[in-house]
N, C-alpha and C positions, 0 to 999 in steps of 0.2 A: 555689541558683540555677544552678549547672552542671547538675544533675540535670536543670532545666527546662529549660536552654538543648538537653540529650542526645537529652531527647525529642520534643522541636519538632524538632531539628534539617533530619527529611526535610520537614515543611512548608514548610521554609525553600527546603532545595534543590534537592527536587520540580521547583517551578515556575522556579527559574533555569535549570536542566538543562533546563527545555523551551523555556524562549526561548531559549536557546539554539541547542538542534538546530532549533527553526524557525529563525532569522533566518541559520542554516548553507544548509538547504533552500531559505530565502528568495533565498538570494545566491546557492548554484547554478541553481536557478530565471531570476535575474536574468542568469546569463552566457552560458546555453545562451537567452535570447532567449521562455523559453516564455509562452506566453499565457493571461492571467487572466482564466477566465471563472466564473459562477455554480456551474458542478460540482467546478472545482478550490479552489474556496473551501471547501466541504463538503466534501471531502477530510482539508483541512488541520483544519478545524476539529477533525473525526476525529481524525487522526494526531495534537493535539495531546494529547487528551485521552487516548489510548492511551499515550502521552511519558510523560502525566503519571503514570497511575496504574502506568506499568512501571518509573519513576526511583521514586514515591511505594514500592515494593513492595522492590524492588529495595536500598533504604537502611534502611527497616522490617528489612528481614531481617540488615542487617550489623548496624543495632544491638542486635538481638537478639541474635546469636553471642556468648558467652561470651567476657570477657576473660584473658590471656596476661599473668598478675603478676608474668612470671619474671624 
């Protein structure tokens, strides 16, 4: 069961790390006042999906790294 929980685990995190950093973007967004039109929507959409796969790659690779038994 651990083994399963190891290797899921970036699916898991992936996508919190990405709503994350949007609703971060979101709220800076929100205090500098800027304006939500059709092309910054597509943007984000973008950027989310970039989040995702650079957190998704990003955790793939630490759990890759050899573990330290010492």
């Amino acid at each position: 069961m651990t083994n399963f929980i190891q290797r899921n685990m970036a699916l898991v995190l992936a996508p919190v790390m990405t709503a994350l950093a949007i609703a971060i973007y979101n709220l800076t967004c929100l205090l500098i006042r800027h304006h939500h039109t059709m092309l910054h929507d597509l943007h984000r959409a973008i950027g989310a999906i970039v989040l995702f796969i650079g957190f998704y790659g990003i955790i793939r690779y630490m759990q890759s790294l050899p573990e330290d038994d010492g």
